[in-house]
N, C-alpha and C positions, 0 to 999 in steps of 0.2 A: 252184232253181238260179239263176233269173233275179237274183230277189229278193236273194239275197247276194253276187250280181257286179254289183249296181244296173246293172241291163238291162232294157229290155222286153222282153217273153217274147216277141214275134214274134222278136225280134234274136237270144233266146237259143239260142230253136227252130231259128232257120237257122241259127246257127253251130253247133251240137250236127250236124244233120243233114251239114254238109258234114266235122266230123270223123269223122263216124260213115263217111261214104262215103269219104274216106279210110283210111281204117282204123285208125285212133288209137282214136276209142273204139269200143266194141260195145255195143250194146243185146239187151234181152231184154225178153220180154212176159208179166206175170202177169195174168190178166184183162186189162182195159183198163189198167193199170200199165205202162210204159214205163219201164223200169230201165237204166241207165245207167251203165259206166263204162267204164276202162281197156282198152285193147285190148292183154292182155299177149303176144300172136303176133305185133303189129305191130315192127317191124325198130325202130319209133321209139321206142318204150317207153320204153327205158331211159334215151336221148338226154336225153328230154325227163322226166325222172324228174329225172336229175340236173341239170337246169336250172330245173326246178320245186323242188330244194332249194336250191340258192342263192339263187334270187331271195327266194322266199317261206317255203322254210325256216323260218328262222332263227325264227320267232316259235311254230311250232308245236314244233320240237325246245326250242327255251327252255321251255316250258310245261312241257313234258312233266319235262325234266328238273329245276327248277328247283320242279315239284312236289313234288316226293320230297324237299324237302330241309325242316326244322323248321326254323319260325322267320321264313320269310319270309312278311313281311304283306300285300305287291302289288310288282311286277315291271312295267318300262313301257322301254318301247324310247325312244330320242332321238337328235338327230342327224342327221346324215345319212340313214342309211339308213332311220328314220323317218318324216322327211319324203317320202322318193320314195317311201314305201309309203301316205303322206300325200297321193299328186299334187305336191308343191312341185317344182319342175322344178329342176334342179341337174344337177351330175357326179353321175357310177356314184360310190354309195360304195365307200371300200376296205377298213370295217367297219364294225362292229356295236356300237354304243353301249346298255347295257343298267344302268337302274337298278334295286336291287336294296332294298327297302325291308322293317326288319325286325333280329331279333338273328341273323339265321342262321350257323351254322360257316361260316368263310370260306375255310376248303380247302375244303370243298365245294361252294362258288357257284364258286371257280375251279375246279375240276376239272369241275362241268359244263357251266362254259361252253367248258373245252377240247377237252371230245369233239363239243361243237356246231360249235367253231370247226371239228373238223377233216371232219366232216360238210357244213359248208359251203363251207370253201376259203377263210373270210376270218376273222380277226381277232374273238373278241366279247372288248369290253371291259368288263367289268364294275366300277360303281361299287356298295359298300354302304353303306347311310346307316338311322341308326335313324329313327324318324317324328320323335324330336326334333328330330334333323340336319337334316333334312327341313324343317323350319319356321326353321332357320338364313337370315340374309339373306347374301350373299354375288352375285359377281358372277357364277360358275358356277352357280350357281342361278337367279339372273335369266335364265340364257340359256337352261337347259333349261324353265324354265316360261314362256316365249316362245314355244318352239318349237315343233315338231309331236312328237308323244308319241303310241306306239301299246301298249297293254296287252296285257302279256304272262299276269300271271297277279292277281287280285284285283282291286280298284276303281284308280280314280286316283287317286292319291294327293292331288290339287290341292284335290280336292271337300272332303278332310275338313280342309285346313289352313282354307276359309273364315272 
């Protein structure tokens, strides 16, 4: 857990511990195994359910749904909301920038990204671009391969245009 919220495990330990004594999460003990998670009795749960889908959402319900669809070759967030999931400090985004790389049906990248949208509360914008497009020079382009880019679903697309 440390290791994927880049933390030292002392830090991670006492933060774990003082949710645990709050009551957020619960633990249980298999052997010496200390298991860990959600405290779904706590009054907070849910609060913080749907606060943990807005913020951080949006990249695992993208995955999710944007698996299921043929055709799409890699999937990469940008933007705004990219970036602060990037640390780049900036305004709250007010959505969700999502490129969509590949020949996929394109009512179905919009209709998944409109049940994410409404899962999340905000806006996902979805660009689709074949890998040709993709290697297009343009100013729009310039700006998203600038940017901060966070992977939603396959490689990044940047590595293979080298």
């Amino acid at each position: 857990m440390a290791e994927r919220a880049d933390l030292a495990y002392p830090t991670a330990h006492r933060e774990v511990a003082r949710l645990i004594d709050a009551g957020i999460l619960a633990e249980r003990r298999v052997g010496r195994t200390r298991l860990i998670r959600g405290n779904p009795d706590s009054p907070l749960a849910a609060p913080l359910r749907e606060i943990l889908t807005v913020v951080t959402g949006p990249l695992v319900l993208l995955a999710e749904e944007l698996g299921r669809i043929d055709g799409i070759e890699s999937a990469f967030l940008y933007g705004s909301f990219a970036a602060r999931l990037r640390g780049v400090d900036g305004t709250s985004p007010h959505d969700i920038d999502v490129m969509v790389v590949g020949t996929p049906d394109v009512d179905a990248v919009y209709e998944a990204c409109t049940r994410v949208e409404a899962a999340v509360h905000r806006p996902v914008n979805p660009t689709i671009l074949s890998a040709e497009e993709l290697r297009a020079e343009s100013g729009f382009l310039d700006t998203v391969r600038s940017g901060a880019t966070v992977p939603v679903m396959g490689e990044s697309p940047w590595r293979s245009l080298g």
